[in-house]
C-alpha positions in Angstrom: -11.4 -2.4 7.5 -14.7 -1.4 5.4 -15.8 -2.8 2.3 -15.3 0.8 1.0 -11.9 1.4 2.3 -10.4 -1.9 0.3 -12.8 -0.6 -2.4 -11.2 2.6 -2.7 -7.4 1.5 -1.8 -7.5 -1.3 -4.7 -9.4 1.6 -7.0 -7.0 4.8 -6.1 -4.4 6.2 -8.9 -1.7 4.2 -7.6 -3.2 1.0 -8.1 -4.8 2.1 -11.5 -1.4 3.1 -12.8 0.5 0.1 -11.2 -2.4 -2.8 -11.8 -4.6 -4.4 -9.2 -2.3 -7.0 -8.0 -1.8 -8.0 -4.5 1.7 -6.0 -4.2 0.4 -3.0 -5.1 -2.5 -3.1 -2.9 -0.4 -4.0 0.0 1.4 -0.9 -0.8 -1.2 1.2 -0.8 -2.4 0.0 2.6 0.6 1.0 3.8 1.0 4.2 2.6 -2.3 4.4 3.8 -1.4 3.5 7.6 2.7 4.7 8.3 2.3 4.7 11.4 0.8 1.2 12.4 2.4 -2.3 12.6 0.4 -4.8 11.4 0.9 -8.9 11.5 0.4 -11.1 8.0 -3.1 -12.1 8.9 -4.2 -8.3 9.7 -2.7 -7.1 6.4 -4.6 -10.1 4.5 -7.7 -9.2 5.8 -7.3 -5.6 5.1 -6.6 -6.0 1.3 -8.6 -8.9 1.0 -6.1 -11.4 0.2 -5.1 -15.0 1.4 -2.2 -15.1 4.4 0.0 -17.1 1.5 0.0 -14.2 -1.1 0.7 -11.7 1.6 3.5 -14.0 2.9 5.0 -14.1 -0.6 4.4 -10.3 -1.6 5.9 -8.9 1.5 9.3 -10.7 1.2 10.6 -7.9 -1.3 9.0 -5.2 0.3 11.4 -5.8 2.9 14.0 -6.8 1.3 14.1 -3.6 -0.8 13.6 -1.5 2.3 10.1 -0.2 2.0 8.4 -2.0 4.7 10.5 -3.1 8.5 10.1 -6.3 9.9 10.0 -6.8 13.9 9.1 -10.1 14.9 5.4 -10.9 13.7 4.9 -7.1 13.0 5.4 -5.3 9.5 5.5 -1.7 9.0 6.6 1.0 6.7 10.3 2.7 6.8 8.9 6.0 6.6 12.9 7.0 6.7 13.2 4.9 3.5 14.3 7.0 0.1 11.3 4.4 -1.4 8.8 5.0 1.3 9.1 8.7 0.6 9.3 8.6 -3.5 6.5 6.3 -3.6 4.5 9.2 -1.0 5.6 11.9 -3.1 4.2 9.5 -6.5 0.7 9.2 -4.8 0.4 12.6 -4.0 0.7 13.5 -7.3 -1.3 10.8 -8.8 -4.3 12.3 -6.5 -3.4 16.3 -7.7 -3.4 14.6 -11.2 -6.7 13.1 -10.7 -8.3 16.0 -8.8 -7.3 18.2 -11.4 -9.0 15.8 -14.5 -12.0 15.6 -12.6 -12.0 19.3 -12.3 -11.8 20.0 -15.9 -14.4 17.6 -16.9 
């Protein structure tokens, strides 16, 4: 992944609502890619973080049902009631934004 892309994943709504931590950015690459499955060392590269945070940070993302674990392989639920709130949340972060920007 680009420069820009982890640029603009760590600097979209979500994260500027939620903070800039590692969670949140590993959620937003995710919601970002539903339909991949990605091993601990992809997703650290990806967000820019070491292999130990992501290790840490993705322990209650599957426990609370947001992300699936298969082997090495993590990837979201999208049949998760969080996956699809959290969608929904973006989605309406960006309209919020989209409409600021607008009126400025």
């Amino acid at each position: 992944m680009s420069g820009r892309m982890k640029e603009y994943l760590m600097n979209a709504p979500f994260c500027q609502i939620l903070g800039k931590r590692a969670r949140t950015g590993i959620i937003m690459f995710f919601l970002a890619h539903p339909d991949f499955e990605y091993k601990q060392f992809e997703i650290a590269k990806n967000v820019g973080l070491t292999r130990q945070t992501v290790a840490s940070e993705l322990k209650p993302l599957v426990r609370f049902g947001l992300l699936k674990k298969n082997d090495d392989m993590y990837s979201v639920d999208t049949e998760s009631v969080i996956y699809i709130r959290l969608v929904e949340f973006n989605r309406q972060l960006v309209k919020h934004e989209v409409q600021v920007k607008q009126e400025a």
